[in-house]
N, C-alpha and C positions, 0 to 999 in steps of 0.2 A: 504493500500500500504506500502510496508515493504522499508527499505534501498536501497536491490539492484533494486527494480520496479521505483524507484527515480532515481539513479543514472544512470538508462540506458533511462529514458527521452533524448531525442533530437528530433531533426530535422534539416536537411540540406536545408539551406536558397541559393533557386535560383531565389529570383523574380526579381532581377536587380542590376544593379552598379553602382557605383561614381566615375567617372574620376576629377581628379582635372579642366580639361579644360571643362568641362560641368558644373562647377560648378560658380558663382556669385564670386566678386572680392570682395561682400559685406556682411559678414552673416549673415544681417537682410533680404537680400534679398533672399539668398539660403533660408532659414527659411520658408520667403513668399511663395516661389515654392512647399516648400513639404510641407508647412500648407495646403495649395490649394491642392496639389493633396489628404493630406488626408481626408481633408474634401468632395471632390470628388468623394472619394472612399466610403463615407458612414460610416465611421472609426464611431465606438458609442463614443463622447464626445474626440473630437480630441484638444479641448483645456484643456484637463485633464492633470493636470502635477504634476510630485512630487517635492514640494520643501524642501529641507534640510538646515537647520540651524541650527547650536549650540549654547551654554553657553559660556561667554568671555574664560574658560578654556577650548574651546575644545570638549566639551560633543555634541554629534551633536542628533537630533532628526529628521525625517521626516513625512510628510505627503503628499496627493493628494487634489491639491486645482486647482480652475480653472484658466485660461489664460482669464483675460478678453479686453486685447488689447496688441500692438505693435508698435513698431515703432524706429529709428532710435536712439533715447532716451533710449529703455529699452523694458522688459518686465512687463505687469501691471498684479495685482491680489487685493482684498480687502478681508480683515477681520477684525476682533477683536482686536483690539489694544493692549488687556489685553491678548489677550489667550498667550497661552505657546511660540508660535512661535513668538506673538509681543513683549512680555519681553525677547525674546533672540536678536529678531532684535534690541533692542533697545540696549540692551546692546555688539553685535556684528553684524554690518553690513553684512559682507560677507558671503554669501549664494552658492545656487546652485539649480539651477533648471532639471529635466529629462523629457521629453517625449518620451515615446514610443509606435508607434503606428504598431503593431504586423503584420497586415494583409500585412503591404506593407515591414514588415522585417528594419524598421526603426529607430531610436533610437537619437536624441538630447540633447546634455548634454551645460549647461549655467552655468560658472558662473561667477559672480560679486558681485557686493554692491546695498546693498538696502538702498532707501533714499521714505520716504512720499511723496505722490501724496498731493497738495494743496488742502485746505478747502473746494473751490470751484467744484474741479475735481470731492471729494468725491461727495458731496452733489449732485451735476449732477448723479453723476451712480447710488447712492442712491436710488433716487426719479424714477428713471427709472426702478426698480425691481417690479417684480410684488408686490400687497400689503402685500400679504403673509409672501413672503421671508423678507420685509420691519420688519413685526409683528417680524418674528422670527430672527431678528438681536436683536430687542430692547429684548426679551422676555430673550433671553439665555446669562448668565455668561458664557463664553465659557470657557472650558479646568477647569473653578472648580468644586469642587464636590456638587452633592447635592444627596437628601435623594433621590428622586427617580423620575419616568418621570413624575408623575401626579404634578408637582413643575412647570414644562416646559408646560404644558398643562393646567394647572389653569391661571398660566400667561400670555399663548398667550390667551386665552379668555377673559380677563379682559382687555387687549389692545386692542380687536378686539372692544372692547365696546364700550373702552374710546374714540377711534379714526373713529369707524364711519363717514363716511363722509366728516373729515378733512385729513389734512397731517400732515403726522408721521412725526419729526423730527428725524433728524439723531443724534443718538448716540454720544454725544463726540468720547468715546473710539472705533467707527468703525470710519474707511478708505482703502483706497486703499495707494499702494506700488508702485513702480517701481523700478524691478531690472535691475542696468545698466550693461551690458554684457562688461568682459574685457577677456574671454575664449569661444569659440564656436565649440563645434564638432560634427560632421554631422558621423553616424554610420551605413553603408547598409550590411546590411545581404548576405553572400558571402555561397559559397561550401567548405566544408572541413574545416571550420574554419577560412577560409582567407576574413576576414571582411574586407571592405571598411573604413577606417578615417582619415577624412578629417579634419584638426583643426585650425579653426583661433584663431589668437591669437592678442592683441590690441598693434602695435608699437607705436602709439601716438595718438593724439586726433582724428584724421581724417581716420588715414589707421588700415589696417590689416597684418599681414602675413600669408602666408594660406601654412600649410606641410602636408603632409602624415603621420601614424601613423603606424607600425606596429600591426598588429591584437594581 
C-alpha cells in the first residue's frame, strides 16, 4: 500500500451520539455506561488501554496494558515495577491513559497521576492470576535485554519446578497502580468529521465540570 492508498483511508462514523444531557454528572460513571455497553457488544478485550508516560524531561513513551478495575478512586492496572514505564512513573507521576473501542466509534482519553496500589491490594490480585501468568511475572526482567527467548523459557521451567504445588510469592518489584483521573473525555464518532466531546474536567475534590469540545 503506497502513500496515497493510506491517505485516502477513512470512514464516516454514524453509529451514535453524545448529548451533554444524556451524559452522567460523574465521569466515573459515564465511563461505567460505555464500559458496559462495550463489553456488551463483545468489543475483543474492552479493558485494553494504552497508557502513556514519560521521562521527568518530557520524553513520553507508550504502550497497551490492561484495565484491571475502577472506581471513584482511579483507574487500576499492575506491572513490573522495574520495567521502562515503572522507572518513568517513578520518577514522573503524570500519565495518561486511551481506550478505544472501534466497533461502537468510541474513544476515552484519562489523564492524571499515578500513585501505588498497597502491598496488600497487590498480593490479593497476584495470587488470583492464573498460575501461569503468576510463573511469568517472577520469570521475566521486563523491558531488559537478554540474549534470547530460550532465557525466558528455561526460567519459567525451572519455576514451574521449584513451585509445584506451593504458592508463588509475589515479586517485590511487581504491583499494581492506580491512576487518579483529574481530565476525562468521552469521544463518539460523528458524520463528516463532526465528533462528539464531551470533557470533564476536576474543579475540586468532589465535582467536575463537564464542556463541549470542538471536533
Amino acid at each position: 500500500m503506497d502513500a496515497t492508498d493510506i491517505q485516502n483511508l477513512r470512514q464516516d462514523y454514524k453509529a451514535s451520539s453524545l448529548h451533554e444531557a444524556d451524559t452522567h454528572a460523574n465521569p466515573v460513571k459515564q465511563f461505567e455506561t460505555w464500559f458496559n455497553e462495550a463489553v456488551k457488544a463483545e468489543i475483543h478485550e474492552p479493558n485494553a488501554m494504552t497508557l502513556a508516560t514519560s521521562t521527568h524531561d518530557g520524553r513520553p513513551s507508550a504502550r497497551v496494558v490492561l484495565l484491571k478495575g475502577f472506581d471513584e478512586k482511579g483507574f487500576i492496572f499492575y506491572t513490573n515495577y522495574l520495567s521502562r514505564k515503572g522507572k518513568e512513573i517513578a520518577k514522573n507521576p503524570h500519565a495518561a491513559l486511551v481506550f478505544f473501542w472501534g466497533d461502537l466509534e468510541r474513544q476515552v482519553r484519562i489523564e492524571g497521576t499515578i500513585e501505588k496500589l498497597s502491598k496488600e491490594q497487590s498480593e490479593a490480585y497476584f495470587h488470583s492470576r492464573p498460575v501461569g501468568s503468576q510463573i511469568g511475572a517472577v520469570a521475566s526482567p521486563q523491558s531488559q535485554e537478554i540474549a534470547d527467548r530460550d532465557v525466558l523459557e528455561k526460567k519459567w521451567q525451572q519455576l514451574e519446578t521449584e513451585y509445584e504445588g506451593k504458592e508463588i510469592p509475589k515479586p517485590a518489584y511487581w504491583g499494581g497502580y492506580v491512576l487518579k483521573p483529574q481530565l476525562v473525555e468521552f469521544w463518539q464518532g460523528r458524520s463528516s468529521r463532526l465528533h462528539d466531546r464531551i470533557l470533564y474536567k476536576k474543579a475540586d475534590k468532589n465535582n467536575w465540570k463537564k464542556v463541549r469540545l470542538a471536533p
